[in-house]
N, C-alpha and C positions, 0 to 999 in steps of 0.2 A: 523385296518381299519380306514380310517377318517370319522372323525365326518359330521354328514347332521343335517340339519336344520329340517329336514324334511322330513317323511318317511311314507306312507299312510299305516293304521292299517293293511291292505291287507298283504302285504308284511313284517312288522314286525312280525307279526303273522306265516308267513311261516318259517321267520327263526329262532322264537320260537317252528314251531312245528318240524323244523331240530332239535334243541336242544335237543328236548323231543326226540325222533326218536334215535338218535345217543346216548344220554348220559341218557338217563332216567328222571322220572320226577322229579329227585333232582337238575340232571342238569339246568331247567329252570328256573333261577335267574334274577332278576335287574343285576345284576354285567355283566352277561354274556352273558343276551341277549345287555344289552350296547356295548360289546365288541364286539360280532357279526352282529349287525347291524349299529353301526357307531354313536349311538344316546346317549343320557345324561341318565343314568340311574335315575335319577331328571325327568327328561321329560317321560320317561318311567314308571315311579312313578303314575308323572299326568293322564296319559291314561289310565292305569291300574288299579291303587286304591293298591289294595293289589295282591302277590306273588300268590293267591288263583285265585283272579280276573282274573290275568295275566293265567294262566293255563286252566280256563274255557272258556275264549275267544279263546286261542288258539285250546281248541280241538272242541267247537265250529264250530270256521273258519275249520278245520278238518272233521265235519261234512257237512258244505256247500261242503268242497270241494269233498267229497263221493257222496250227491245227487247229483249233476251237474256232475258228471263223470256214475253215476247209469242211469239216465236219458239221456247221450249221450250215451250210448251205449245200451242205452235199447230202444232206437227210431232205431238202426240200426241191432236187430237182428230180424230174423224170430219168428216165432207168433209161434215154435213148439218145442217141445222138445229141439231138439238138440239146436234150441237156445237159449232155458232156460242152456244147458250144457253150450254154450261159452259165455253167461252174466257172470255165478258164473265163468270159467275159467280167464275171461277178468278180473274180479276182486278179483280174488284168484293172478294177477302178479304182483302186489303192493308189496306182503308179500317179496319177495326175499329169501335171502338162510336163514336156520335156527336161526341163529343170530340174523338176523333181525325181523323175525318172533316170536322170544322169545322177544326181546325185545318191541317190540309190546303190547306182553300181558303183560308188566307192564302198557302199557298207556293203554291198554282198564280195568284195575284197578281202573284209574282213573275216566273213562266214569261212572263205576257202582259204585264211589263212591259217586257221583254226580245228584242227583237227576234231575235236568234239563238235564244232559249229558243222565242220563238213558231214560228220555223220546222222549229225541230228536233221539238215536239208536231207541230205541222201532218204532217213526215215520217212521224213514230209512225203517227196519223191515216189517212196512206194507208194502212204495211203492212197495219195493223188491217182497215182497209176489205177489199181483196184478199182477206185472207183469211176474212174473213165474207162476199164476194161467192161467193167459193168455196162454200163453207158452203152459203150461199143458192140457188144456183143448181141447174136442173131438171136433168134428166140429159139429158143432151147439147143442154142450151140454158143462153142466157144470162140473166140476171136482172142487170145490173147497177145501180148505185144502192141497190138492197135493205141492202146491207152499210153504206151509208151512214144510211139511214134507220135502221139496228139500232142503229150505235151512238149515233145521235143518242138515240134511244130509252132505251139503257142510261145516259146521262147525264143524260137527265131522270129516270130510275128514281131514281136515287141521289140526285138533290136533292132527289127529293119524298118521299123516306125520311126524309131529313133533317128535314123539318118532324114527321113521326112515326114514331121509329125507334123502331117498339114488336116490329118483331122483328129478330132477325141479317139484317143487309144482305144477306147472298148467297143467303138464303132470299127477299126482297122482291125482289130481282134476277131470279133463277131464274123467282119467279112472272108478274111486270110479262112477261118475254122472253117467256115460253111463251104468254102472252095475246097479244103482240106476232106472235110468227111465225104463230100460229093464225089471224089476223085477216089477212097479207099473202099467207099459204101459199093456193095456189090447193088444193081438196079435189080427192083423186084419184080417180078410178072406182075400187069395191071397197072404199076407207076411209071 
C-alpha cells in the first residue's frame, strides 16, 4: 500500500479493528497496521504510545461504532416486542458465519480484559436494555427487568448457535426471541 502523510485516527482505527476482526488480537501490530494503512509505523508509534494503547483505542472506536449503529436502529423500530426481536436480530447480522463469530469472542476477551472496555460494554448494556424495556413494556405500565432478561437471552441464542450454526445466525436469533417473548408476554384477551 503507499505511504499517506496522513490518515485521521477514524480510519486507522477501522483498519486496526479489520486487523483484530480477521487475524486476532496478536495480529494488531505497529508493523502491520503500517502495512495496511499506508502509514510509518514511527508515526503510528506517536498516536498510539504503546501496542496496549493501540488496541484499547481501537475497540474503543468499536464501541462508538456499536452505540451509533444501536441508536440508529433503535430510533427506527417499533416501541413493541417484535421490535425488540428485530433490534437484537439487526444486530445479531454483524456476527456472520461461525468463523467469524468465534473469532469475535477472542476480541470481546479483550473488552473484559480491560477495565475501561468493560465499563464502556457495561454502558452499551444499559442503553440496550432501556430500550428493550421500552420495547417490552404494557401500554401504560411497566415491565422493567424484561429488557434485561431479553438480552441475556439473545447472548445465550448466539452461543448456543455457535455449537450448531446450521442456519444464518439472524434466522436462529429471530426464532430463539420470538419463543422468548411468547413465553414472558402475558396473552391478551381476544388474542
Amino acid at each position: 500500500m503507499p505511504r499517506h502523510k496522513t490518515l485521521p485516527d477514524e480510519t486507522v482505527l477501522g483498519v486496526a479493528l479489520q486487523l483484530l476482526h480477521t487475524g486476532g488480537p496478536e495480529a494488531l501490530t505497529f508493523a502491520g497496521l503500517a502495512r495496511a494503512s499506508g502509514l510509518a509505523a514511527a508515526t503510528l508509534v506517536q498516536r498510539f504510545g504503546s501496542k496496549a494503547q493501540l488496541k484499547q483505542a481501537a475497540l474503543l472506536h468499536a464501541w462508538d461504532r456499536l452505540d451509533e449503529k444501536t441508536s440508529q436502529l433503535a430510533a427506527d423500530i417499533a416501541r413493541t416486542p417484535e421490535g425488540a426481536v428485530d433490534l437484537l436480530v439487526a444486530l445479531s447480522g454483524d456476527y456472520g458465519a461461525i468463523e467469524s463469530y468465534a473469532e469475535g469472542l477472542l476480541i470481546l476477551r479483550e473488552d473484559l480484559r480491560d477495565p475501561l472496555l468493560r465499563a464502556r460494554g457495561a454502558r452499551w448494556r444499559d442503553a440496550l436494555v432501556d430500550v428493550l424495556d421500552t420495547c417490552l413494556a404494557e401500554q401504560g405500565g411497566q415491565r422493567q427487568g424484561l429488557g434485561q432478561l431479553m438480552a441475556s437471552q439473545w447472548q445465550g441464542s448466539l452461543v448456543w448457535w455457535g455449537f450448531e450454526p446450521n442456519c444464518p445466525v439472524a434466522d436462529h436469533v429471530g426464532r430463539e426471541l420470538r419463543q422468548f417473548v411468547a413465553a414472558i408476554m402475558p396473552k391478551r384477551a381476544g388474542t
